[in-house]
ZADO-60976 format. One record per residue (C-alpha): residue in three letters; x, y, z. Coordinates in steps of 0.05 Angstrom, whole numbers, padded with zeros to 5 digits, always signed. Layout:
BEGIN
AlaXYZ
...
This chain:
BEGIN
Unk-00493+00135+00105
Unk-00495+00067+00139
Unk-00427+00054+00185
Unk-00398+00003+00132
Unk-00392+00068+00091
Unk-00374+00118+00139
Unk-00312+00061+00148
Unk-00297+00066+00069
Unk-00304+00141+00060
Unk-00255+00148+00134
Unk-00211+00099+00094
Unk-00203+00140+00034
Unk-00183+00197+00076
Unk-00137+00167+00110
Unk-00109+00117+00058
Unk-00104+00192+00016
Unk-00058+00222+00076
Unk-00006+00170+00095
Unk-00021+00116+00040
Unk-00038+00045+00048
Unk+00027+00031+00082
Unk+00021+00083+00129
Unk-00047+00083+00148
Unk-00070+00053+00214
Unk-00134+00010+00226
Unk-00138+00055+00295
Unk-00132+00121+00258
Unk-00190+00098+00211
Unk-00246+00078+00268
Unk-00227+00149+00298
Unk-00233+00183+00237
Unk-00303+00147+00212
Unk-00327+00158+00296
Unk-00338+00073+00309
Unk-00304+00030+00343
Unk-00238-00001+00315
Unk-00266-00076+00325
Unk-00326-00044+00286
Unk-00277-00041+00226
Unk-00247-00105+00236
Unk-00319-00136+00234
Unk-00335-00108+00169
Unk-00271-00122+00135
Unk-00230-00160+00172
Unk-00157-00137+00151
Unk-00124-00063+00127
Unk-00117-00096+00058
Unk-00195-00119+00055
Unk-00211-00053+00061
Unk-00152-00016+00024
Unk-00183-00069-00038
Unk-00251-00038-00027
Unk-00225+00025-00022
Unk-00191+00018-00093
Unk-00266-00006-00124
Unk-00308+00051-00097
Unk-00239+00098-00122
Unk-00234+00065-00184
Unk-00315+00064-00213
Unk-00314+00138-00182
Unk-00265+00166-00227
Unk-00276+00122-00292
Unk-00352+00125-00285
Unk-00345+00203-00285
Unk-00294+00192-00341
Unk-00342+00152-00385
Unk-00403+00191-00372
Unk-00367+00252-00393
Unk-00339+00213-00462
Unk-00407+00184-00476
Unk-00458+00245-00476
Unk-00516+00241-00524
Unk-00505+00270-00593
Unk-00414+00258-00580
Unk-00410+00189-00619
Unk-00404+00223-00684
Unk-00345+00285-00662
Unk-00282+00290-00702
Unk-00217+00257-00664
Unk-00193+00339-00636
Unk-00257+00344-00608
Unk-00251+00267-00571
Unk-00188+00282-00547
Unk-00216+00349-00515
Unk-00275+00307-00484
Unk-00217+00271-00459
Unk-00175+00316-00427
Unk-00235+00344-00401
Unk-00265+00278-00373
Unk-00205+00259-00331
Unk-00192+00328-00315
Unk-00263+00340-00282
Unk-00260+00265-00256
Unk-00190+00281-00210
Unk-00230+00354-00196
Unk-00280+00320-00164
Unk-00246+00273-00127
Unk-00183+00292-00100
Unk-00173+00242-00051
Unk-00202+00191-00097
Unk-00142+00205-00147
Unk-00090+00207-00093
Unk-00101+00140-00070
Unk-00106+00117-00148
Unk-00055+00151-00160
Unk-00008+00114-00095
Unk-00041+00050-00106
Unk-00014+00048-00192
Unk+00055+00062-00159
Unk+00065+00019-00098
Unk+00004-00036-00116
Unk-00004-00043-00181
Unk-00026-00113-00178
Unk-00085-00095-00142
Unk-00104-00030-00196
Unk-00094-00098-00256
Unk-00131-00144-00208
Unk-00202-00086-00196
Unk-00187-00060-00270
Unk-00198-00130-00293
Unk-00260-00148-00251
Unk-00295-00079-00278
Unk-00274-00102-00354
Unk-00301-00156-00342
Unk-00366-00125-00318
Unk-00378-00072-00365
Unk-00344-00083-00443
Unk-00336-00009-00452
Unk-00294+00007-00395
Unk-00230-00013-00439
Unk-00160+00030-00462
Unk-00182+00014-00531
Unk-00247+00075-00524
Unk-00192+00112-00523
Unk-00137+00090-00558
Unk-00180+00087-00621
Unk-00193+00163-00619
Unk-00108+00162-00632
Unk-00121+00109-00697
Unk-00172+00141-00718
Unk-00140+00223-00726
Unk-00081+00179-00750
Unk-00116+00143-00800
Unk-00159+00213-00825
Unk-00081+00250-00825
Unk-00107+00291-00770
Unk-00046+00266-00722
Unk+00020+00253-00746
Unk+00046+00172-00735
Unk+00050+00164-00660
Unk+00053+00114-00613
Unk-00014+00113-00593
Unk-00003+00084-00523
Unk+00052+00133-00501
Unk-00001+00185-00521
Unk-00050+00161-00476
Unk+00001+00159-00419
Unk+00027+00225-00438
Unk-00048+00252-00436
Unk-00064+00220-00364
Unk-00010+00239-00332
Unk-00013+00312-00356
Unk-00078+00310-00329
Unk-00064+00284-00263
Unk-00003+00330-00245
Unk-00043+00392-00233
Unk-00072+00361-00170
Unk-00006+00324-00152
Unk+00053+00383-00181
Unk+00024+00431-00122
Unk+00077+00423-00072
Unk+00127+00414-00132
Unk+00105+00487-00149
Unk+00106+00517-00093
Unk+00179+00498-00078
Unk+00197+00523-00140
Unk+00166+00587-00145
Unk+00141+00615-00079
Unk+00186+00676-00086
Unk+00169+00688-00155
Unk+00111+00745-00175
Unk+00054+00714-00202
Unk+00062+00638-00173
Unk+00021+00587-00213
Unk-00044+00572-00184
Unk-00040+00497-00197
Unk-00108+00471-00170
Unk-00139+00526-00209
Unk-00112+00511-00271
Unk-00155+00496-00337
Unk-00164+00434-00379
Unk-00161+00472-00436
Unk-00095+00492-00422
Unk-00073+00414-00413
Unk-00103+00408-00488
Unk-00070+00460-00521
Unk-00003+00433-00490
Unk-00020+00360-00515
Unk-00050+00381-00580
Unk+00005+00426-00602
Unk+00060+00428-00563
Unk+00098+00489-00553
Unk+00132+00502-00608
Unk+00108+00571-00654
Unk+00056+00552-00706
Unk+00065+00587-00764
């Protein structure tokens, strides 16, 4: 790893902990072991290299995402079986990189200009990389009376976000049931539980 990345992958760290706002050029050169004008050099400001922090974040988690979704012999699966490729996608991509989602996660809420801004520059760059992959897996269970009339978009959100709280709702959990028997092991939870939730609800079936 050349020091330009050592700088990046100290920056996600960082950035991860105490968010963009909070993180401190100094804090970064100590953590990647060079020399704080060594950071400057390569980037120049905290939001040069908060921006390429958000690129190597962002093709991280959708380029495990879209590998996942577009395995040999899937291009032909019924929409319950997309959605569970999916779940599972997004679920294995915020696995994988924890730190990668936090700071995706703090960058959509405090700069989402600069999430529209990379998002853009990667559409741009690669046509499949689009909400449409997956909001047509909605349309098309709609359209084969698979999935009742929904709005297709609120779905997605619905679907990401449930995704993403497992890694995020651990503190939240731990507040709330610490004293309880049997406390929820959050980080350890399954995907397939997240699709059973989204698929059905929890409501009896009869």
């Amino acid at each position: 790893m050349d020091t330009k990345q050592k700088i990046v992958q100290a920056a996600v760290e960082i950035f991860a902990e105490r968010g963009r706002h909070g993180a401190r050029m100094e804090e970064i050169a100590a953590r990647a072991e060079v020399n704080k004008a060594m950071v400057y050099y390569y980037f120049t400001t905290k939001e040069n290299l908060f921006h390429e922090v958000i690129v190597l974040v962002m093709r991280e988690l959708y380029q495990t995402i879209f590998e996942q979704l577009g395995k040999p012999g899937t291009e032909n699966d019924n929409p319950l079986d997309r959605i569970r490729r999916m779940v599972t996608s997004h679920f294995e991509a915020f696995a994988l990189h924890e730190n990668y989602a936090k700071v995706f996660v703090q960058a959509i809420t405090h700069d989402p200009d600069e999430v529209k801004n990379t998002m853009d520059m990667f559409r741009k760059a690669n046509s499949n990389m689009n909400p449409q992959t997956f909001l047509s897996v909605f349309e098309e269970g709609k359209e084969k009376n698979i999935f009742r009339t929904i709005d297709t978009q609120q779905a997605l959100m619905c679907l990401m976000g449930m995704s993403m709280i497992l890694f995020f709702g651990k503190p939240m959990a731990e507040v709330m049931f610490h004293s309880m028997p049997g406390a929820p092991d959050v980080q350890g939870a399954s995907g397939e539980t997240i699709t059973d939730l989204f698929l059905y609800g929890i409501v009896k079936r009869t």
